[in-house]
C-alpha positions as CSV (number, residue, x, y, z in Angstrom):
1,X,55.4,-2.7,116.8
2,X,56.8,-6.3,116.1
3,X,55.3,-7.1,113.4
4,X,56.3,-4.2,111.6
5,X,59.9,-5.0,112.9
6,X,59.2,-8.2,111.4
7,X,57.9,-6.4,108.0
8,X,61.2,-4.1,107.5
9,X,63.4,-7.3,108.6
10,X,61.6,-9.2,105.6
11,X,61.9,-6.7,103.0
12,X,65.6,-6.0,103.9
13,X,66.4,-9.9,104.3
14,X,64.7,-10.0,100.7
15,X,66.6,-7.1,99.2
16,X,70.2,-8.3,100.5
17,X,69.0,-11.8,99.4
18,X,68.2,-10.8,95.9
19,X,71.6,-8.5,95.6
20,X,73.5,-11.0,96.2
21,X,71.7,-13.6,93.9
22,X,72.0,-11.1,90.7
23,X,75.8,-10.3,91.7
24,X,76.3,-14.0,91.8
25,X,74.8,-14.8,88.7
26,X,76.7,-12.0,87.0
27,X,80.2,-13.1,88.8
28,X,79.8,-16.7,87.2
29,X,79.2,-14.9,83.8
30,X,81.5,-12.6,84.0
31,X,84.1,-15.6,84.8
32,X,83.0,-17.8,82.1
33,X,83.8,-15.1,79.5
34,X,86.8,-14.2,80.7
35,X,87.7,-18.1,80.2
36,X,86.2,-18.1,76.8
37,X,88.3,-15.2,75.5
38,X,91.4,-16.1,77.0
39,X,90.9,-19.5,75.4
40,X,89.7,-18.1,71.5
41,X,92.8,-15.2,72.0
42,X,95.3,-17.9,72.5
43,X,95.4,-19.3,69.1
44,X,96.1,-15.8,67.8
45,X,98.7,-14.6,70.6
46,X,100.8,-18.2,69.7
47,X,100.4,-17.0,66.0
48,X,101.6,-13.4,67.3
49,X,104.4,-14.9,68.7
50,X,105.9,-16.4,65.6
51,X,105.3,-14.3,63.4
52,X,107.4,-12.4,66.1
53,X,110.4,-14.1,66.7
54,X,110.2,-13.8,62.9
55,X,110.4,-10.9,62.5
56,X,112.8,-9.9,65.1
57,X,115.4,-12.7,63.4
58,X,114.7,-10.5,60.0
59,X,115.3,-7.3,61.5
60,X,119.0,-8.6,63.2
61,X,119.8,-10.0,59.8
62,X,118.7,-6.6,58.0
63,X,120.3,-4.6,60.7
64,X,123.4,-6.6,59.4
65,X,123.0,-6.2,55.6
66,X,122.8,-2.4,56.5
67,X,126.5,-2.5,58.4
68,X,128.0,-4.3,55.2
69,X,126.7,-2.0,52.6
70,X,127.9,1.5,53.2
71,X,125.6,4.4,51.5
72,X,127.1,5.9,48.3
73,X,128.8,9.2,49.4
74,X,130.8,6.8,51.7
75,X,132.1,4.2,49.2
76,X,135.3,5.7,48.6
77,X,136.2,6.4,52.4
78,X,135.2,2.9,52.8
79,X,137.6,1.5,50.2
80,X,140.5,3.8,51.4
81,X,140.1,2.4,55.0
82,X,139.6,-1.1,53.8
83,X,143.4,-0.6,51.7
84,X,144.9,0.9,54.7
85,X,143.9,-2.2,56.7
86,X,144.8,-4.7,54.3
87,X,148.7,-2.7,53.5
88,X,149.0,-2.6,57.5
89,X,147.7,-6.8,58.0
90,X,150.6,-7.4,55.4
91,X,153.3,-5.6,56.2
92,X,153.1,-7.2,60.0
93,X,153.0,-10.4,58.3
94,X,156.0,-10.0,56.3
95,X,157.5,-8.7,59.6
96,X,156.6,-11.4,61.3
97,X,157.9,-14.2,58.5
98,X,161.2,-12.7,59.1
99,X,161.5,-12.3,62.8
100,X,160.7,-16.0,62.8
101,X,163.4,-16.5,59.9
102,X,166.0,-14.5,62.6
103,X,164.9,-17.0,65.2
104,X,165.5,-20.4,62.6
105,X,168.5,-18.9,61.4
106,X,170.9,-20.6,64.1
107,X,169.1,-23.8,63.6
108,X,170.1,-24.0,59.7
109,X,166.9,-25.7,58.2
110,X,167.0,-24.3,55.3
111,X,164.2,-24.5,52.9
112,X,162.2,-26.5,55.7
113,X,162.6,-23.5,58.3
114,X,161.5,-21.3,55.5
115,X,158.0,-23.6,55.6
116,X,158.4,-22.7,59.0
117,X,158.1,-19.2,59.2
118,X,155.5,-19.1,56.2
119,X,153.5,-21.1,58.3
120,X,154.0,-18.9,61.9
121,X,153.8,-15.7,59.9
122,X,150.0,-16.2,58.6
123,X,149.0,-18.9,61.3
124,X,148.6,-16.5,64.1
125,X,147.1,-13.6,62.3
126,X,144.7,-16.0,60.5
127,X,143.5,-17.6,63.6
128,X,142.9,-13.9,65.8
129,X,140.6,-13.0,62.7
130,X,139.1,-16.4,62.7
131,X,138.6,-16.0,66.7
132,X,137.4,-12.8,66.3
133,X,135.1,-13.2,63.8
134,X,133.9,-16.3,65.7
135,X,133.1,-14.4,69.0
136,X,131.6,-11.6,67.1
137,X,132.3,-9.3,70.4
138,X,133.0,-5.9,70.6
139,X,134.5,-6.6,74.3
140,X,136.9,-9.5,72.8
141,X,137.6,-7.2,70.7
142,X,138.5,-4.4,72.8
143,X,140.6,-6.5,74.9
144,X,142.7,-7.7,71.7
145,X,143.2,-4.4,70.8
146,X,144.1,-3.5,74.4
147,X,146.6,-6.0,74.4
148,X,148.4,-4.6,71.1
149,X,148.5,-1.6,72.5
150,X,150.0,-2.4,75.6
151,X,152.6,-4.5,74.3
152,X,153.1,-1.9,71.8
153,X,153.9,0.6,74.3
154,X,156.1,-1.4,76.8
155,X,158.2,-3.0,74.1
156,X,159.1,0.6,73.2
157,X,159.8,1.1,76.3
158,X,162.0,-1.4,76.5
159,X,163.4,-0.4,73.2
160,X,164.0,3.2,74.6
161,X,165.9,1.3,77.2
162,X,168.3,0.1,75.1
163,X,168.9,2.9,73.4
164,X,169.9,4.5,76.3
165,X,172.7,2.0,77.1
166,X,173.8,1.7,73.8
167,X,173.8,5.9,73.7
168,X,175.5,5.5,76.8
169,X,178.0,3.0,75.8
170,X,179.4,5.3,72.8
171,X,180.0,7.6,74.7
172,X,182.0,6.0,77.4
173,X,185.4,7.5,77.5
174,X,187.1,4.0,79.4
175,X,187.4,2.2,75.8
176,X,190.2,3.0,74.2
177,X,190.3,5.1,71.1
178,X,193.4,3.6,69.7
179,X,195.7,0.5,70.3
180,X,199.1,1.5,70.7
181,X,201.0,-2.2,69.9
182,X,204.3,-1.3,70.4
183,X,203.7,0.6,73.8
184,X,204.5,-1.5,77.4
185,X,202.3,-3.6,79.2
186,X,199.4,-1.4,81.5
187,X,200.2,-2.3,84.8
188,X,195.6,-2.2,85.5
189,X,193.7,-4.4,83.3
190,X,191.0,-2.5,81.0
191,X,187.3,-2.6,82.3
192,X,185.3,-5.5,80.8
193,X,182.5,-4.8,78.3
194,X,179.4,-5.6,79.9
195,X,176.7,-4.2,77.3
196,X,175.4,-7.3,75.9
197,X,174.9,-9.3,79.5
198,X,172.9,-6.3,81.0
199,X,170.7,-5.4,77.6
200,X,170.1,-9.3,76.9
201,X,166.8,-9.8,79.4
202,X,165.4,-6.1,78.1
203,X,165.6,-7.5,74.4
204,X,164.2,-10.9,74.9
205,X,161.5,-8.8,76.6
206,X,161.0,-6.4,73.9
207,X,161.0,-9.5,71.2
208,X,158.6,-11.0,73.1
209,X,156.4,-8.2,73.0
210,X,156.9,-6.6,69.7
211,X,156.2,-10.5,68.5
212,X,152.7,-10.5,70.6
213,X,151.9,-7.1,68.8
214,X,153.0,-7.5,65.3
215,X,151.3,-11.0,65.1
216,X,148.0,-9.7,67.2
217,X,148.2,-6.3,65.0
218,X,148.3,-8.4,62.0
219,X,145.3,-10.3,62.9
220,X,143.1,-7.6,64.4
221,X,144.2,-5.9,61.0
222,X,142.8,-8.4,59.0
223,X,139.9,-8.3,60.8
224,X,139.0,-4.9,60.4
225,X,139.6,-4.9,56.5
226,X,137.8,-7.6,56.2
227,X,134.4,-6.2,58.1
228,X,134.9,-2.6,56.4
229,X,135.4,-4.2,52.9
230,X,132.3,-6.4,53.2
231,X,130.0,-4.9,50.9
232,X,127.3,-7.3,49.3
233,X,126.5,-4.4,46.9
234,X,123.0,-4.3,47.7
235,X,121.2,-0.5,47.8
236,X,121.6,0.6,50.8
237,X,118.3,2.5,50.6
238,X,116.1,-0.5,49.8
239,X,117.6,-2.5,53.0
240,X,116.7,0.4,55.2
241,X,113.2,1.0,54.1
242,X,112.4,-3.0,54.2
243,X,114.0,-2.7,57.9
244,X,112.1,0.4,58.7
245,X,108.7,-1.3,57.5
246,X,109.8,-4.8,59.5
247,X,110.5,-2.7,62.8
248,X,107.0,-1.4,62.1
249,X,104.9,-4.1,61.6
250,X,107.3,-5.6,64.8
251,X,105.6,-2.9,66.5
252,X,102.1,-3.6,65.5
253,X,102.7,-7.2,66.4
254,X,103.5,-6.4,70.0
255,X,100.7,-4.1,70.5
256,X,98.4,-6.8,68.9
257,X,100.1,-9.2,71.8
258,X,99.4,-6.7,74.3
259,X,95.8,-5.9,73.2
260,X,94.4,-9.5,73.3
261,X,96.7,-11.0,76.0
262,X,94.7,-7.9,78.4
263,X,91.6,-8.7,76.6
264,X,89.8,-10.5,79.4
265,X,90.9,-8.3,82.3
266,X,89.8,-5.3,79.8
267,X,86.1,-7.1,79.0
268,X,86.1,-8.0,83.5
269,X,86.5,-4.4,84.1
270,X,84.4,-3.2,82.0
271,X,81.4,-5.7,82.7
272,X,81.8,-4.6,86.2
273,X,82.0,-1.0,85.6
274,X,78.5,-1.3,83.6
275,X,76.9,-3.4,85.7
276,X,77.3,-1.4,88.8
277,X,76.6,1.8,86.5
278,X,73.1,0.1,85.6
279,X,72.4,-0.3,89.0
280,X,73.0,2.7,90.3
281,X,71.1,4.2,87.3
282,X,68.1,1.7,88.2
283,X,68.2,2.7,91.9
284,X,68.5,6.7,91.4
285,X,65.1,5.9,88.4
286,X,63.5,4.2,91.2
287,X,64.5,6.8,94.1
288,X,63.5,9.7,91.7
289,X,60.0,8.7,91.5
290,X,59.0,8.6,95.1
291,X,61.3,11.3,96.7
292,X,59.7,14.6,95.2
293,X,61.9,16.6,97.2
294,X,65.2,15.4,95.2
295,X,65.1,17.2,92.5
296,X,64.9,20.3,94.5
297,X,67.8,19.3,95.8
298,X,69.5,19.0,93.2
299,X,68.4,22.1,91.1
300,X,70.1,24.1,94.6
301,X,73.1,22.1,93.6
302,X,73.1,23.1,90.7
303,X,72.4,26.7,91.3
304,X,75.1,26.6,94.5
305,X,77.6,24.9,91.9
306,X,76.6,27.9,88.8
307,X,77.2,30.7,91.2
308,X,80.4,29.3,92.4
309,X,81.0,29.4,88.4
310,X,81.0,32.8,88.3
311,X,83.7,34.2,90.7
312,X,86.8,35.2,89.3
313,X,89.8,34.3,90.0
314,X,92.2,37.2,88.6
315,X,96.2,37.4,88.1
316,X,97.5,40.5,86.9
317,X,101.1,41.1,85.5
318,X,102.8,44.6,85.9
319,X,105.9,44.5,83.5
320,X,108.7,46.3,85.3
321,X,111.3,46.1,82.8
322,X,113.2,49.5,81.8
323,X,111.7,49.6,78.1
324,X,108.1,50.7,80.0
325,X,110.0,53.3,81.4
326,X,109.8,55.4,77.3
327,X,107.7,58.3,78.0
328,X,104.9,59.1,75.0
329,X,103.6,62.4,73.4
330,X,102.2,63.0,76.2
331,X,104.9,63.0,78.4
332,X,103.1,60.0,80.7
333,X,105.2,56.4,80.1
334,X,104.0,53.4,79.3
335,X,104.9,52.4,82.9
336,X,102.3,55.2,84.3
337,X,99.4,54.0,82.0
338,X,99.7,50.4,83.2
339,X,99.5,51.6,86.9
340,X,96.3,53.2,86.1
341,X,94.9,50.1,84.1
342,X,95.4,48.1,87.5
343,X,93.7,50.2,89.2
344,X,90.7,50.4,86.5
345,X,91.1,46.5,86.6
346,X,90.9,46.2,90.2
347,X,87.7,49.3,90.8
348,X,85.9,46.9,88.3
349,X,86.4,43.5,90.2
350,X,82.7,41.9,91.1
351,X,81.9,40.5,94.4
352,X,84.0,36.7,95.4
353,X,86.9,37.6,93.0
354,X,90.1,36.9,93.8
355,X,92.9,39.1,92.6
356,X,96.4,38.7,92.8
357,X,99.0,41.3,91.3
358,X,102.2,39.7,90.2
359,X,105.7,42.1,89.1
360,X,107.2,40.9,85.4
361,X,111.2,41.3,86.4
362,X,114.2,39.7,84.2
363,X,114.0,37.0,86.6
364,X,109.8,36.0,87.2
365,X,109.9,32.6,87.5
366,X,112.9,31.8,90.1
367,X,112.4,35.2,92.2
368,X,108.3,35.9,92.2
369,X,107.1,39.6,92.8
370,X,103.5,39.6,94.6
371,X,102.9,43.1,94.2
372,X,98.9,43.0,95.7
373,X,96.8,39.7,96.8
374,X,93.2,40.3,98.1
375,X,89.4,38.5,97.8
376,X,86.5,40.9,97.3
377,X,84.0,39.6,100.0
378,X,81.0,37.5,98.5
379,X,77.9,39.6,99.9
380,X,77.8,43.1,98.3
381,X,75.4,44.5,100.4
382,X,71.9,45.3,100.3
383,X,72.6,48.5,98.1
384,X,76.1,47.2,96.5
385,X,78.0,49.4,99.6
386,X,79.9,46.7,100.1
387,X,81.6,45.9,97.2
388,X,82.0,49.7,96.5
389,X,83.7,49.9,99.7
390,X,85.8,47.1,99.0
391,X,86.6,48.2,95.8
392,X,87.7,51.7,96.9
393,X,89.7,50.4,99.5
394,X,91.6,48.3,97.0
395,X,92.5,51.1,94.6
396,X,93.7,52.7,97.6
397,X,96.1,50.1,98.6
398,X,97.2,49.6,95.1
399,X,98.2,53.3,94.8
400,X,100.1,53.6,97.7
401,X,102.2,50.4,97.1
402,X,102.7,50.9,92.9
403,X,103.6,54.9,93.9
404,X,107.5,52.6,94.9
405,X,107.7,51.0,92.2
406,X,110.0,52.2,89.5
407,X,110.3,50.0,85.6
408,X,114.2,49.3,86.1
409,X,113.9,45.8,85.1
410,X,117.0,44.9,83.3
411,X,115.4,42.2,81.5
412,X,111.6,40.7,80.7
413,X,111.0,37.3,81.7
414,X,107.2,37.2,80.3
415,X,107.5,33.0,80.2
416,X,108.5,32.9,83.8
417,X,105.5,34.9,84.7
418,X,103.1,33.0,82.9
419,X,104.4,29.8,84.9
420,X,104.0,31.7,88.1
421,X,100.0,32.4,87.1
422,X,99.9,29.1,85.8
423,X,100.6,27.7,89.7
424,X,98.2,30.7,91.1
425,X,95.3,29.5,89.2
426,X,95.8,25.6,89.9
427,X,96.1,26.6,93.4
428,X,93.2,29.2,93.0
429,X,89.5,28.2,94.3
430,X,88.2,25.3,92.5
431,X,85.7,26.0,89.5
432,X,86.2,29.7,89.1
433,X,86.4,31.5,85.9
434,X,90.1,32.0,85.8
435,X,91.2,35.7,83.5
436,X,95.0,36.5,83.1
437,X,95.5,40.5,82.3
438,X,99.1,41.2,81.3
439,X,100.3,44.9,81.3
440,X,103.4,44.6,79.2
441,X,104.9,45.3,75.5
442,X,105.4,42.0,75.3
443,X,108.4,41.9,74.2
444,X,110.3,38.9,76.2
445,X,114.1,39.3,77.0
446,X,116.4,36.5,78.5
447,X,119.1,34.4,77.9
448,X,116.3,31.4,76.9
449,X,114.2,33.5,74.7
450,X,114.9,37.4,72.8
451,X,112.0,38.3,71.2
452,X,113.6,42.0,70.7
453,X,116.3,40.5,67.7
454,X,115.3,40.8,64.0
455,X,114.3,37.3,63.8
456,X,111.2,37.6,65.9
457,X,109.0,38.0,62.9
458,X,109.7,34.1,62.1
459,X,107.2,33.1,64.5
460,X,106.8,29.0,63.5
461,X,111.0,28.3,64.0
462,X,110.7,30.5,67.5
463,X,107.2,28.1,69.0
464,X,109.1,25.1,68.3
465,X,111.8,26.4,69.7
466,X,109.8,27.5,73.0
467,X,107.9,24.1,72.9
468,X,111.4,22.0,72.8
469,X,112.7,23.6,75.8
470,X,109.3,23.4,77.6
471,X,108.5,26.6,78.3
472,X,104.7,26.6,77.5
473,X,102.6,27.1,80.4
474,X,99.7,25.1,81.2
475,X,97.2,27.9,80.9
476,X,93.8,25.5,80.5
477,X,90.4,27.5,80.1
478,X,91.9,30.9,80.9
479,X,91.0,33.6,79.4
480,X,93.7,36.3,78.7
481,X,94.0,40.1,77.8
482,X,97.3,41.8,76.4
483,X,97.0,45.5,77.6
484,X,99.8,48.0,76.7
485,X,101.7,45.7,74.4
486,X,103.1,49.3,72.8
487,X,106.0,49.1,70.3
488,X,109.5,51.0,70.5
489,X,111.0,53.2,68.5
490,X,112.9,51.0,66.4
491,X,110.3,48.4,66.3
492,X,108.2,48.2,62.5
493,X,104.2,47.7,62.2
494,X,105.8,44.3,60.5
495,X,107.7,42.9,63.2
496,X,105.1,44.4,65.9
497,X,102.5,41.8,64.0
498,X,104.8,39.1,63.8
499,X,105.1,39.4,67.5
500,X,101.1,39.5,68.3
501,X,101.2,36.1,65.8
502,X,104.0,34.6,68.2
503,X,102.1,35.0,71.2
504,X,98.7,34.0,69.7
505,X,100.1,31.3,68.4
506,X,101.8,30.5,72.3
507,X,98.4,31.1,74.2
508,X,96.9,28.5,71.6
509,X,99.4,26.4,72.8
510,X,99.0,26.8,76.1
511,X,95.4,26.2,75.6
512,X,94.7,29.8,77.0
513,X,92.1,32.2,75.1
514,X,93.3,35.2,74.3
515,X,90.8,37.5,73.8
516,X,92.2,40.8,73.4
517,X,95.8,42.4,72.0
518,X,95.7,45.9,72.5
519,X,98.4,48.8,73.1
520,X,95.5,50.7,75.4
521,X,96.3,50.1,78.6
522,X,92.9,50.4,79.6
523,X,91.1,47.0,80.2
524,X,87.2,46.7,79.9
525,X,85.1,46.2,83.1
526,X,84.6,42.9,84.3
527,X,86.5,41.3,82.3
């Protein structure tokens, strides 16, 4: 008994032993290329890198060709604003030569104090632009603009101000409207005039300020005409297809960078994944040949997993909008007909199917309507009593609950039921054969989506229009059937067509099968 203790030891001892001497020898492999790539990718990535920063310096100086060179149906707007500009920069610099000639005027310079004000008139506006254009901010030059403003608007305020008291000194009655010289002596002196001493701080203010915004304005003005009049009269179309192709090679350079820079943890993981793939694939060879037994096994496997395969896993829509409610030739609606294709669906369900009856209303998707939910059991019985019985039993129940129900849906929302199966069948039992059986006209009204307007029968404008506002389901594998999709009164055989065509074209989409379209009501067994 020990020595066969021993035996099992030795062969286990000799199996971890040689394990870890092949995972070894692969781990110092698998390091030494990881090395090697690293170091033959890193001539390329520095090359990458260049070329680059290269590029990215072309695109900022394309980006601002483009900006100066306007395309040709704006030209004339261009030069109109670049006029206005330059007219406004002026006239605030004449302004401001002769506010400044005001101030020297007390001072009698003469021509000197003319130099002067030449010189404060254009040296303030030049040097905003210049700081301006410097910066090349479109804070700083927010904030100068900010500033014009408000000084704008507090120096007229000020100036209102003294409007007022001058409005207000005219019509004081206390001044005397005539001087009567030859009249006696008043015996009260006459109030003082005060005007000027209580209006002289409010107008050095508003100077002040109307100076700060005339010789900012000037310069910001100067600015602007100068950027919206810089046109190097390049094509503007040639500029932007040489940027679009630099932003695209820009593009392949990164991924490039990207690719070869995750190279080596790309070639570890996939050296590992391989190797432990081989031996697993070596082990199961080896295992295969000396237990007979295993691929029995596995054939039950297979044959469990194939049966499972086969269960169904069934939604069913009822549409309960008011347009089933139309009663045919034979004075039976549309409404009626569905009722009795549930109950044909559900007297033809095979054993392990799962069914789950779900109402269409205006509102599907936010308010769900589980009309019927019920498994058929897995063993039919010996004779097939059971699955009769369970069958029966379900038409019965169906009857009684759809004999309330009443089509006075005031709207079809068809997309929100579709996301309500979608959820049943990811929810549903895993690797059954999942069949979506829709009892409806099909014709889908809400506030997202009409399909009963007159422009229904454009059916490629309406599926990008459902697909931008995301309202394909994920319908996978399914397999669907349209039953009673019946058309109105006013509706043509041209716009009933277009309609089957938009919701082929939406089941495609949804990467549903659809395999049948039919106004029958009646759907076939087993489906």
């Amino acid at each position: 008994m020990n020595q066969e203790q021993e035996i099992t030891d030795l062969g286990s001892r000799f199996g971890n032993e040689a394990a870890e001497h092949i995972t070894s020898r692969a781990e110092a492999y698998c390091e030494c290329e990881r090395e090697r790539m690293e170091l033959a990718n890193q001539p390329q990535i520095t090359a990458l890198h260049l070329e680059g920063k290269y590029l990215t310096d072309r695109e900022r100086a394309l980006h601002e060709r483009l900006q100066r060179t306007a395309p040709p149906p704006l030209l004339p707007s261009r030069r109109r604003r670049t006029g206005y500009y330059w007219t406004v920069g002026i006239i605030l610099v004449v302004a401001a030569f002769f506010f400044s000639l005001i101030a020297f005027a007390p001072s009698r310079l003469g021509w000197i104090g003319i130099l002067y004000c030449v010189g404060i008139a254009i040296a303030t506006p030049f040097a905003v632009e210049e700081f301006l254009d410097a910066w090349q901010s479109e804070h700083m030059f927010k904030v100068i603009v900010t500033a014009v403003f408000c000084a704008a608007v507090v120096g007229g305020a000020f100036l209102a101000t003294i409007r007022g008291d001058l409005l207000a000194q005219e019509v004081d009655q206390s001044h005397q409207a005539v001087v009567i010289e030859d009249a006696p002596a008043a015996s009260t002196p006459q109030p003082q005039n005060t005007f000027y001493e209580t209006t002289r701080n409010s107008l050095r203010l508003l100077m002040l300020l109307f100076a700060l915004a005339i010789d900012l304005g000037a310069g910001v003005a100067m600015h602007r005409a100068r950027m919206v009049g810089a046109n190097s009269g390049e094509d503007y179309a040639a500029i932007f297809k040489e940027l679009q192709e630099v932003r695209e090679r820009l593009g392949e350079v990164v991924y490039e960078i990207t690719a070869l820079t995750n190279a080596p943890a790309a070639f570890v993981a996939g050296f590992w994944r391989d190797f432990y793939r081989a031996m697993l694939t070596q082990t199961a060879r080896s295992a295969l040949t000396k237990l007979l037994a295993m691929p029995l096994c596995l054939l039950l496997a297979l044959c469990v997993r194939s049966d499972a395969a086969q269960r169904l896993n069934v939604v069913a829509g009822l549409d309960l909008s008011a347009s089933e409610a139309a009663k045919g030739p034979d004075q039976k609606t549309s409404f009626n007909r569905n009722i009795d294709g549930v109950a044909h669906l559900l007297a033809s369900l095979p054993a392990g199917a799962k069914i789950t009856v779900i109402g269409i209303t205006a509102n599907s998707f936010a308010q769900p309507y589980i009309l019927l939910r019920a498994s058929v059991t897995d063993d039919p019985g010996y004779f097939g009593e059971r699955l009769a019985s369970a069958r029966t039993q379900l038409v019965r129940t169906w009857q009684q609950r759809a004999a309330a129900l009443i089509p006075n849906a005031r709207g079809t929302d068809i997309l929100g039921g579709l996301f309500i199966a979608s959820e049943l069948f990811r929810n549903g039992p895993a690797g059954a054969r999942n069949v979506l059986v829709l009892f409806s006209d099909m014709r889908q009204v809400t506030r997202e989506l009409n399909l009963e307007t007159p422009h229904t029968h454009r059916v490629d404008p309406l599926i990008a229009a459902v697909q931008a506002r995301r309202l394909i389901a994920d319908l996978s594998g399914v397999t669907v059937y349209v039953l009673g999709a019946n058309a109105d009164e006013k509706q043509t055989i041209a716009q009933w067509n277009a309609l089957k065509q938009f919701w082929v074209a939406y089941f495609m989409r949804a990467g549903a099968h659809l395999t049948e379209y039919s106004i029958g009501s009646r759907p076939p067994t087993a489906p």
